[in-house]
Structure formats: structure tokens, C-alpha cells
N, C-alpha and C positions, 0 to 999 in steps of 0.2 A: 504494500500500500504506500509505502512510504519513497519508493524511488519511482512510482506511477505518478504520485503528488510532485513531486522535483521535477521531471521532466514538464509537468503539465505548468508548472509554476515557472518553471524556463521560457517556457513559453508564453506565458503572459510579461514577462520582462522582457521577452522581444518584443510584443505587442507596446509595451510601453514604453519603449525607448525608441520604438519607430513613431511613435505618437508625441515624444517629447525632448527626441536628438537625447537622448541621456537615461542612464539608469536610473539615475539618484531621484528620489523624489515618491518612490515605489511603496515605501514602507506609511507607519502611523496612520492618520486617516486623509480622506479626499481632500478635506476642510483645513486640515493641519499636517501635510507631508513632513515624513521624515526620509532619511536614508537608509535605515537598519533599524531591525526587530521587527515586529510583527508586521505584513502585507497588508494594505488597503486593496490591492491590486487582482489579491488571490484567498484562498481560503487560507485559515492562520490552523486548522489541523488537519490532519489525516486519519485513519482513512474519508477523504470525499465525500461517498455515502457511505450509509448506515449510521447506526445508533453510539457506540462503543469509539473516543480515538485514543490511539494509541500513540502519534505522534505532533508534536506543535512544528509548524513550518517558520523558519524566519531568515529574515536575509540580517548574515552574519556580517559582511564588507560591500560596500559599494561603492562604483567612483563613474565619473560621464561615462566610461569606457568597460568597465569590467562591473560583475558581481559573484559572490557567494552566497548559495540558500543553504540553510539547515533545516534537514528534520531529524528533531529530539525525541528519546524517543520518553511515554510515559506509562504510569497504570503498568499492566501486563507484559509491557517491553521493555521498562527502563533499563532493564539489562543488556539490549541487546549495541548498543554504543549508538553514538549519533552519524550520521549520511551527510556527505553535503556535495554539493555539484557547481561547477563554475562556469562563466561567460565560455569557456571553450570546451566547457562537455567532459570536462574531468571530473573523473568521483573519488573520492576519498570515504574509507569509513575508520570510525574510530570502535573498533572491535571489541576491543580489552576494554573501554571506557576510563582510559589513562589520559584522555586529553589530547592524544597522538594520534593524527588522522594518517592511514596510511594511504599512497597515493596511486596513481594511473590510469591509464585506458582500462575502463570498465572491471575497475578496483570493487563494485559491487557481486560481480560473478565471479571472483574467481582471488586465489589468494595474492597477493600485492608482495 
């Protein structure tokens, strides 16, 4: 659910940076943008649907040119480390939940 959410959340950052030449501006609310934490943009958890989430979404770094989303994870997965994805499609996961994201080309499938 959680790298369904990133992808999809990627993609409303492209949508809003083609609608505003910039990334920044994506996060807090319509009325009052910020550049990180919680999305105006997108959904701020995951799973999408259903009842139960298990992860909160947030853009960790943003700048005119690049960004990083996080999904944390909570409830029934806080064990499982946090995901994050960046302007070039890089995944990092922090596995062990040591704070160390490890990195690469589809670092989510497969061990990094």
C-alpha cells in the first residue's frame, strides 16, 4: 500500500510542479502552503482506500527542482521501517528502523 501511495503521490508532485514551475509549495494547506510535512496536494495516509492506515505520507525535502516523500509507517507496521522515493524515482527503505535508508534502483524489491 505504501509504495502504491509514493508512486501515486509522485505523481501529483509532477502535476504540481507542472502547474507551479516548482515543487515547493506542495505541503500544509491550499490557504497556507508549506514545503514539507504533511501534503495538501495528496492524501497524508495510506492505505488510499479502506478503513484501517497503516502509513502517514509526507514530503521529507523539497527544493524548485527536486523532492523526497515519506511513508511512515504506523499501528500494525511501525515495525516495518519507513519508504521514501525521490524526484528521480529512487527508493530507499529504512528496514532495521535505524534511521539509515538504504539506497537504489528499486531498493523496495529487492535487497540494496
Amino acid at each position: 500500500a505504501a509504495k502504491s501511495a509514493l508512486s501515486g503521490f509522485a505523481s501529483a508532485m509532477e502535476r504540481h510542479a507542472t502547474e507551479n514551475n516548482s515543487y515547493l509549495g506542495a505541503a500544509g494547506t491550499s490557504g497556507s502552503p508549506a514545503n514539507t510535512g504533511s501534503p495538501w496536494i495528496f492524501s497524508t495516509e495510506a492505505p488510499l482506500e479502506g478503513g484501517a492506515k497503516y502509513y502517514d505520507l509526507t514530503i521529507s525535502a523539497a527544493t524548485q527542482s527536486t523532492y523526497t516523500l515519506r511513508a511512515t509507517p504506523k499501528g500494525a507496521q511501525v515495525d516495518d521501517g519507513m519508504l521514501e522515493l525521490d524526484h528521480t524515482g529512487a527508493q530507499r527503505w529504512d528496514r532495521d528502523n535505524s534511521a539509515t535508508f538504504d539506497g537504489g534502483e528499486n531498493c523496495w524489491e529487492k535487497s540494496c
